[in-house]
C-alpha positions in Angstrom: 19.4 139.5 -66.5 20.0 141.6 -63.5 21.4 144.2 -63.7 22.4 144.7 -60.2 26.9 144.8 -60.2 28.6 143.3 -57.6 31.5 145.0 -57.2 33.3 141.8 -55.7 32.1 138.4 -56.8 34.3 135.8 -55.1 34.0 131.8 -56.4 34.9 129.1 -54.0 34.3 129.0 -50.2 37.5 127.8 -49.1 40.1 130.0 -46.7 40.9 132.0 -49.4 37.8 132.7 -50.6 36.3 133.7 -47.3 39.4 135.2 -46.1 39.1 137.9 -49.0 35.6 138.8 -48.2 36.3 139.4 -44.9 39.3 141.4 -45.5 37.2 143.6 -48.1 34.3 144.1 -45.6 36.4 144.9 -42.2 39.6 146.6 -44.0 39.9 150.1 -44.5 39.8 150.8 -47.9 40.2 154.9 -47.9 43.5 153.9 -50.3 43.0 151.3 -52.0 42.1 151.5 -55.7 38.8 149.6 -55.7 37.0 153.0 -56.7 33.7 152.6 -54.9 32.7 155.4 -52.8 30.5 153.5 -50.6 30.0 149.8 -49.2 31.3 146.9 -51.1 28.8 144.6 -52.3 30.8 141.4 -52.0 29.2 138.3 -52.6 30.3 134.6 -52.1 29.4 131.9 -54.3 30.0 128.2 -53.1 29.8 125.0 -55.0 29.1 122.8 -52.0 26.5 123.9 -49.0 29.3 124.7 -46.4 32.0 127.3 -45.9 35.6 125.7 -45.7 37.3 124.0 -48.8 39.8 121.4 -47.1 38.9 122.2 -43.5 36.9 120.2 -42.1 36.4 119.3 -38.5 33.6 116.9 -37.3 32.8 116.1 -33.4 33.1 111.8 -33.6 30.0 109.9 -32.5 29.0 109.6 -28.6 32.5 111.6 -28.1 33.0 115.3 -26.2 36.1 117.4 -26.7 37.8 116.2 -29.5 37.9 117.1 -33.1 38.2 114.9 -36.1 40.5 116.2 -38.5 39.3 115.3 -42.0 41.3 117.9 -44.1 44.1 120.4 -42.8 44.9 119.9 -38.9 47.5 122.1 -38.0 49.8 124.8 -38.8 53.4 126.1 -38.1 55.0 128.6 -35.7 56.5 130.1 -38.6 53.3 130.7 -40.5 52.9 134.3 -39.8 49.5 135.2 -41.8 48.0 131.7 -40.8 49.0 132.2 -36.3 48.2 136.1 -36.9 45.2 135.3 -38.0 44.2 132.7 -35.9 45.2 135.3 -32.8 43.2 138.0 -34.2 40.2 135.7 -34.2 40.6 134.8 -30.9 40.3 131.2 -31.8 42.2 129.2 -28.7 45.4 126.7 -29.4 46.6 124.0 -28.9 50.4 122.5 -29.5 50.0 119.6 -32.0 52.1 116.8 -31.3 53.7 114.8 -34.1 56.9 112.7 -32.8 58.6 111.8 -29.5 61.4 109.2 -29.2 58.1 106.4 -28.2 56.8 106.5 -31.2 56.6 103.2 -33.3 57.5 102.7 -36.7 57.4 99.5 -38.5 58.6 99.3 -41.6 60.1 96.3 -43.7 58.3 93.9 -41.2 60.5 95.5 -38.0 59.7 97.3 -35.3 61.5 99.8 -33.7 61.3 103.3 -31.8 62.2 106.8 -33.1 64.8 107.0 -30.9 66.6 103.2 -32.1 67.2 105.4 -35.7 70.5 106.2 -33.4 71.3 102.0 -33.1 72.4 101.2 -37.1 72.0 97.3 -36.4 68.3 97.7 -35.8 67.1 99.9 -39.0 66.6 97.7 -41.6 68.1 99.3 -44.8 71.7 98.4 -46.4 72.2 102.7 -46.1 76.0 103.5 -46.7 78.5 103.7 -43.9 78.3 107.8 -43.6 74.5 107.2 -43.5 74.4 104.8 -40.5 72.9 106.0 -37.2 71.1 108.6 -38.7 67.2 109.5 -38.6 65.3 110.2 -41.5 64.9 113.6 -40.9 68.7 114.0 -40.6 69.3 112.1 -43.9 67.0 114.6 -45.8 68.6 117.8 -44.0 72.2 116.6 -44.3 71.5 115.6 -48.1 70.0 118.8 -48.8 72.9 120.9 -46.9 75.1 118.8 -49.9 72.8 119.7 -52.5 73.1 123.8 -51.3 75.6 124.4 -48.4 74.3 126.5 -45.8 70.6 126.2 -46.7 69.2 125.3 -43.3 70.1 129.1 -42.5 69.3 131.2 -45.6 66.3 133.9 -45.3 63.3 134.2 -47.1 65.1 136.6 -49.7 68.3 134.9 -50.1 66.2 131.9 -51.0 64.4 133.6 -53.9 68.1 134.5 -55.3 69.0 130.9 -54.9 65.6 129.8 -57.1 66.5 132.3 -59.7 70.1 131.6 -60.1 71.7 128.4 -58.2 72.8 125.9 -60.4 73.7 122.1 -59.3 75.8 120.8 -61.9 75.2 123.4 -64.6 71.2 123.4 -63.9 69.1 125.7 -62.3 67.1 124.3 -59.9 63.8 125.0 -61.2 65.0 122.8 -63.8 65.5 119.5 -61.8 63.4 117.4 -59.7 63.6 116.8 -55.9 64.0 113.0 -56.7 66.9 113.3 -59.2 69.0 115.6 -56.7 68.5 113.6 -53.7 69.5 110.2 -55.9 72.7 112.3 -56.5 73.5 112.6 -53.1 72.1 109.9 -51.5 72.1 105.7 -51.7 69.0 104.4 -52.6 68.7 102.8 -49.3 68.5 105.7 -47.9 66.0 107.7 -50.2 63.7 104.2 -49.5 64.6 104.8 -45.7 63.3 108.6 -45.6 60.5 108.0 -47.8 59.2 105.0 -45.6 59.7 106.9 -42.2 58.7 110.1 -43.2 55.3 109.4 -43.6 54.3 110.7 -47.5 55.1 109.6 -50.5 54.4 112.6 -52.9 56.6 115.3 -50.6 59.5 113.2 -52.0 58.8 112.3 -55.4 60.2 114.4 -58.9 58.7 118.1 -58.5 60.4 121.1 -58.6 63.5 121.0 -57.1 63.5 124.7 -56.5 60.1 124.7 -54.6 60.3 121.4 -52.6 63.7 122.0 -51.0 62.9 125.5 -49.0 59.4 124.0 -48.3 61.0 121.0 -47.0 62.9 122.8 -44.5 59.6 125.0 -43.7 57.3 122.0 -43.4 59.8 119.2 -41.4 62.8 120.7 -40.5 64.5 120.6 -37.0 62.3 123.5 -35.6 58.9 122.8 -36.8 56.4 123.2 -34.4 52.9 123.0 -34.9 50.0 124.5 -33.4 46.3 123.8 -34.3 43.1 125.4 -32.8 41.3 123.0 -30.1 37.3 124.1 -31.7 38.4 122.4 -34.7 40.7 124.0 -37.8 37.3 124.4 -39.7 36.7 127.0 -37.2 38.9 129.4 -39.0 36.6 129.9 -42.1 33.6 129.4 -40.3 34.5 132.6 -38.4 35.8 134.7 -40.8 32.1 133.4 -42.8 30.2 135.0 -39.8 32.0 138.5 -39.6 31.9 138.6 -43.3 28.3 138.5 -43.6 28.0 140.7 -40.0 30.0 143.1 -41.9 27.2 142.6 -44.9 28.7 139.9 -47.2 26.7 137.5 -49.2 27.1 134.0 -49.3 25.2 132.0 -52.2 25.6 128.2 -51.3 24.8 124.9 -54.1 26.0 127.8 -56.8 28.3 125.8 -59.5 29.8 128.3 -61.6 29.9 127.1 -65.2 31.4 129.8 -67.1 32.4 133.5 -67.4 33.0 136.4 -70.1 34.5 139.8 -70.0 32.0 142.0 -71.5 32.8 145.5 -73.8 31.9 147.6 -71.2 34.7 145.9 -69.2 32.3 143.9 -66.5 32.4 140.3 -66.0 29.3 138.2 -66.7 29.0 135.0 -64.6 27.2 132.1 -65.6 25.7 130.4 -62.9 23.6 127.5 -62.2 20.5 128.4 -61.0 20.4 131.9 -61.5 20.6 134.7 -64.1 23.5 136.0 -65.9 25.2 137.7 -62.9 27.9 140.8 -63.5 30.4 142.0 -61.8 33.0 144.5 -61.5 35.9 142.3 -60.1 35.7 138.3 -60.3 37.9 136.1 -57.5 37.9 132.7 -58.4 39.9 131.0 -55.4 40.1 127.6 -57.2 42.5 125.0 -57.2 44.2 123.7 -60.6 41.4 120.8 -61.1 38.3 123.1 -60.0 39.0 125.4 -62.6 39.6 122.6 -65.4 36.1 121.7 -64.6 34.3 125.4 -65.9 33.0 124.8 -68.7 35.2 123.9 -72.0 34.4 127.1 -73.8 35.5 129.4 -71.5 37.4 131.9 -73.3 39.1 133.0 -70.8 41.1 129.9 -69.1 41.7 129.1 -73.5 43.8 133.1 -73.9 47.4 132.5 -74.5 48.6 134.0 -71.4 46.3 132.2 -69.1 46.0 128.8 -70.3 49.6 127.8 -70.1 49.3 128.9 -66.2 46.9 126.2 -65.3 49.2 122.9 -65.5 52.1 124.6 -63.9 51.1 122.4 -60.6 50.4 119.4 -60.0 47.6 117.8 -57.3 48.0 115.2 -54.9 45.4 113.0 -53.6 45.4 112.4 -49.9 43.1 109.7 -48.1 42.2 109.7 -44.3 40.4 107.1 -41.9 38.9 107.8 -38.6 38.0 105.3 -36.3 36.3 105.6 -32.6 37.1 103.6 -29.6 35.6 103.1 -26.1 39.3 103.3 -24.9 42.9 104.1 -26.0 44.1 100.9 -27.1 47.5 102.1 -28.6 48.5 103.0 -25.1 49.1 99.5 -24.2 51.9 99.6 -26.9 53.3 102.4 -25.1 52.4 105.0 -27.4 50.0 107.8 -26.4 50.2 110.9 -28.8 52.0 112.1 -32.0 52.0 109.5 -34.8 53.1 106.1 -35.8 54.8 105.3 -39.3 54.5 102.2 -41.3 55.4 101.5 -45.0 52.0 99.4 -44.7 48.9 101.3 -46.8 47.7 103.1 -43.5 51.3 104.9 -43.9 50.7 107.3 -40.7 48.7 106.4 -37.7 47.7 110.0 -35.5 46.7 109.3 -32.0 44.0 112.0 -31.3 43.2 111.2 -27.6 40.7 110.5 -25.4 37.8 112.3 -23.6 39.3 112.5 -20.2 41.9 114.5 -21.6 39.5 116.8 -23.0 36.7 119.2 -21.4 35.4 115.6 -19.7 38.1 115.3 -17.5 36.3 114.9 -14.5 34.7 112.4 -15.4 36.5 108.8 -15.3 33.5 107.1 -17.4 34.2 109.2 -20.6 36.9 107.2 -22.3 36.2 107.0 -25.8 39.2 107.9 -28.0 40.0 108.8 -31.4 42.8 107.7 -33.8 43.5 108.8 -37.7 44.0 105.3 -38.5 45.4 106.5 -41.5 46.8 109.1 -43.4 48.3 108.6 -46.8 49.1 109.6 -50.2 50.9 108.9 -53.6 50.0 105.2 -54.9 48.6 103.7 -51.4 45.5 106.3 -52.1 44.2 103.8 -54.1 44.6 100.9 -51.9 41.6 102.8 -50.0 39.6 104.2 -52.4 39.2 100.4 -54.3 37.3 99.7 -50.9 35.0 102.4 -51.1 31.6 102.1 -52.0 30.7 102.7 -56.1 29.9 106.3 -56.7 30.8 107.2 -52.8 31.1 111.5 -52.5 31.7 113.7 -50.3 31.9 116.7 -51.9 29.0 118.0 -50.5 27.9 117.8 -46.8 24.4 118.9 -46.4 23.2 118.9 -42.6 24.9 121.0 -40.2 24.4 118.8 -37.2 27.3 116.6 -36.9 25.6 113.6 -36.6 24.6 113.1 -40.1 28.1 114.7 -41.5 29.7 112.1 -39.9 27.7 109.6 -41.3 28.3 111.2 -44.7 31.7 110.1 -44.2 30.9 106.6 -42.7 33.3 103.8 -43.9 32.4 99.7 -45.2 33.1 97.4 -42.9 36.3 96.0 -45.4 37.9 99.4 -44.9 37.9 99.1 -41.6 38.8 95.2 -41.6 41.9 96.4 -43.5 43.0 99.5 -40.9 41.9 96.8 -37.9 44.8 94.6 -39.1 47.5 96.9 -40.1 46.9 98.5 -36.2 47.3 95.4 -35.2 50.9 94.5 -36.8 52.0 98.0 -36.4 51.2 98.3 -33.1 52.7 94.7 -32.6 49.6 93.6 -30.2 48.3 90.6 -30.2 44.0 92.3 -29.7 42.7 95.6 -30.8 39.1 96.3 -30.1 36.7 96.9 -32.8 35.7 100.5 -33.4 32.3 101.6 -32.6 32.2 104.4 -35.4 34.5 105.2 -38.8 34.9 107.8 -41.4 36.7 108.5 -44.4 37.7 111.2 -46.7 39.1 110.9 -49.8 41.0 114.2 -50.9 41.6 113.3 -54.5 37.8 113.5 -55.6 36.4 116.4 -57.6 36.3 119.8 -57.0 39.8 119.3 -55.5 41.5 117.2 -57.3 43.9 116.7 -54.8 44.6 117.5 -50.7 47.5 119.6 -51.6 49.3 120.7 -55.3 53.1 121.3 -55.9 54.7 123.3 -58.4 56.0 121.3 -61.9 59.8 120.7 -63.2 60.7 123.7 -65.5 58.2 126.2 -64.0 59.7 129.4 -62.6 56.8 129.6 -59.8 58.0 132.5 -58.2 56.7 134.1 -62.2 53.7 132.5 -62.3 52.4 133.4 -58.6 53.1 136.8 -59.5 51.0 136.9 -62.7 48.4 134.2 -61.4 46.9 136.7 -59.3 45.9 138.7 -62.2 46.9 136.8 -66.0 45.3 139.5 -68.0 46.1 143.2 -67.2 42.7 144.9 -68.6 40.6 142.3 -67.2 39.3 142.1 -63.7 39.8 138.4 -62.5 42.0 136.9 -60.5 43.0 133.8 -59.1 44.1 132.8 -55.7 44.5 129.9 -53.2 46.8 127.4 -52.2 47.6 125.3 -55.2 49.8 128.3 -57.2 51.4 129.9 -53.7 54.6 130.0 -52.2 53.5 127.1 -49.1 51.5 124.8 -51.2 49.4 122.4 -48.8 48.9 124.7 -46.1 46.4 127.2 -45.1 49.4 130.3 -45.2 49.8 129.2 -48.8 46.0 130.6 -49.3 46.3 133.4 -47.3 49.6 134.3 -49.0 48.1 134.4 -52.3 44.8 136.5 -51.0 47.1 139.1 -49.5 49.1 139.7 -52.8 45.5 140.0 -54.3 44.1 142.7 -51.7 47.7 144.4 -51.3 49.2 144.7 -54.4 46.2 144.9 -57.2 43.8 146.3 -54.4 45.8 148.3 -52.5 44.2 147.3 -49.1 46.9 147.9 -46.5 47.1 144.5 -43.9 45.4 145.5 -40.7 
């Protein structure tokens, strides 16, 4: 064994992961309680060959200035760890488009515009009276304002008092699902109607009623605005990967961690593949719920009684996404030409990603070729995808750097994109689409993840378990982080939230 101690040893090179590294390497740590009188040794150990987790940002074949998006793409104004971030890395932004009144949505066979949600006769659900004339996005926030008057305008800490202690109908809200409130308060027509238009499936189904309603206003309320960084999202971890290892930080890439022990002397003993036994003074595993149910079975530690209840508190989501590339921007002749499209067909979401002219090839009139997330799914039509995958298709790992081959890591069958050619075709309501010229696919609900997002279980008090999920066991040094058991599940602030609790309230490490 070597006997070398790494005083930080961090598992899993998502934004959470890196983010932590970075933050122990450039922060100043004269107060915090990490008791090491000189530099940190902080090393990184990845599963896969590439920093990033659910980020990933690919440059499509033959095409300059735009990014394919094939995990997270964007983030909100309100997001203040995720835009401070972003500023202090001097990564440049973009605003990220989602809906304008053009925008097409066919659903139950009809088409019509966002803006015809305002003409009854045209939406093609039996809603109630009260309910007519309304878009989607008003049916959820009106339902919700019945559910808990005044919630649209409560603050962060008023909202953790209404967790803890608001009761609809004698129950606590932690206690109840989304689903069962909203079926209280609104016809089933209209639940079908939001859950059609709104684009996801599992943001609406039966999890905790406490959780989902303040992160429903976050995520799609009135004021959302997204922003997302034009170099790609993956850029975020990619930079904080090369000022952590500037700032002398470690990364250990292919390194599956199999299982870990506290020792007697109090040091943590990693397990690695690969390698000898490895110790450490402090471990971080920034895991999602399924990547740590895949350490080994024997591991003690995930089996204590205080920890192993923690681990199926949340619940993951798979999420699919299809690329594909065109020589021009088709949807434009449906009068459509950024944002999204919704359909209750399996592509669910269609995201119109532009063209080259629009990009840094402006000047030149010959660079057309345009991008569209064909689609962009969840919930049951996952599997309409993935049963059209190739046997034993991963892509877990993502070897070359040159995105050329990544792409083609993610390259789609020609039935997938048979499938997505004529659901563009019906939602778009045109009568030719051109074949694309390059595809890809990611499937989100593959192993390590599990899942593209996780959300917090009926019956859990999550605002309890985030607290002691960053350390389960008092006397022993581990601690687990990222998205899945945070306050902003699915999005990059949820990981960063969970790191800063780490380096700020076990660490002390003041935020910079």
């Amino acid at each position: 064994m070597d006997e070398t101690v790494i005083d930080v040893a961090i598992v899993g090179g998502g934004v959470s992961g890196i983010y932590t590294g970075w933050r122990l390497l450039t922060a100043d740590l004269s107060q915090s309680n990490l008791g090491n009188d000189g530099p940190l040794n902080v090393q990184l150990f990845e599963l896969s060959d590439r920093i990033g987790g659910r980020l990933i940002s690919l440059d499509p074949p033959e095409m300059v200035g735009i990014k394919a998006e094939f995990g997270g793409m964007r983030y909100l104004t309100n997001q203040p760890l995720v835009a401070g971030l972003v500023q202090q890395l001097g990564l440049a932004i973009r605003p990220f488009p989602v809906s304008g009144p053009e925008n097409i949505y066919y659903i139950r066979g009809q088409h019509l515009r966002q803006r015809e949600f305002a003409e009854p006769d045209k939406v093609p659900y039996r809603v109630r009276w009260q309910e007519r004339g309304k878009s989607p996005g008003q049916l959820i926030m009106e339902a919700i304002d019945v559910l808990i008057p005044g919630a649209t305008k409560l603050t962060p800490d008023q909202w953790l008092e209404v967790k803890k202690n608001y009761k609809f109908n004698g129950r606590h809200l932690w206690e109840l699902g989304f689903w069962n409130l909203l079926h209280q308060v609104m016809s089933s027509e209209a639940y079908k109607l939001v859950m059609d238009a709104g684009g996801y499936n599992t943001t609406m189904t039966n999890w905790n009623a406490a959780e989902a309603i303040p992160w429903y206003l976050s995520d799609f309320g009135p004021e959302a605005e997204y922003r997302t960084v034009i170099d790609g999202m993956e850029r975020v971890p990619l930079t904080l990967a090369q000022r952590f290892t500037d700032a002398g930080g470690q990364i250990h890439f292919d390194s599956r961690l199999n299982t870990f022990f506290r020792r007697e002397d109090g040091l943590i003993q990693l397990e690695v593949d690969g390698r000898s036994p490895l110790l450490a003074r402090h471990l971080v595993l920034a895991m999602p719920r399924r990547a740590l149910e895949l350490l080994d079975d024997d591991t003690d530690y995930l089996l204590h009684p205080e920890v192993k209840p923690l681990i199926p508190t949340v619940t993951p989501h798979p999420m699919f996404k299809l690329f594909l590339c065109y020589r021009y921007p088709w949807w434009q002749d449906a009068g459509v030409n950024n944002g999204r499209s919704v359909t209750d067909l399996p592509v669910r979401q269609v995201y119109y990603f532009g063209s080259e002219a629009e990009g840094p090839a402006a000047f030149n009139e010959e660079l057309r070729d345009s991008l569209v997330m064909a689609s962009y799914d969840d919930g049951p039509f996952v599997g309409f995808w993935t049963g059209l995958a190739e046997q034993g298709h991963s892509t877990t790992h993502c070897f070359p750097e040159s995105d050329e081959p990544r792409w083609k890591r993610y390259s789609c069958p020609p039935s997938m994109i048979a499938h997505a050619q004529r659901q563009l075709q019906l939602v778009h309501d045109l009568e030719y689409i051109p074949e694309p010229y390059a595809a890809g696919f990611q499937d989100w609900g593959q192993d390590p993840f599990g899942g593209a997002w996780n959300s917090w279980n009926i019956h859990v008090k999550a605002w309890e378990v985030q607290e002691k999920m960053v350390q389960p066991l008092a006397d022993t040094a581990v601690y687990i982080i990222g998205e899945a058991y945070s306050g902003s599940q699915g999005w990059i602030e949820g990981a960063l939230e969970t790191a800063e609790a780490l380096l700020q309230q076990k660490w002390g490490v003041a935020h910079g």
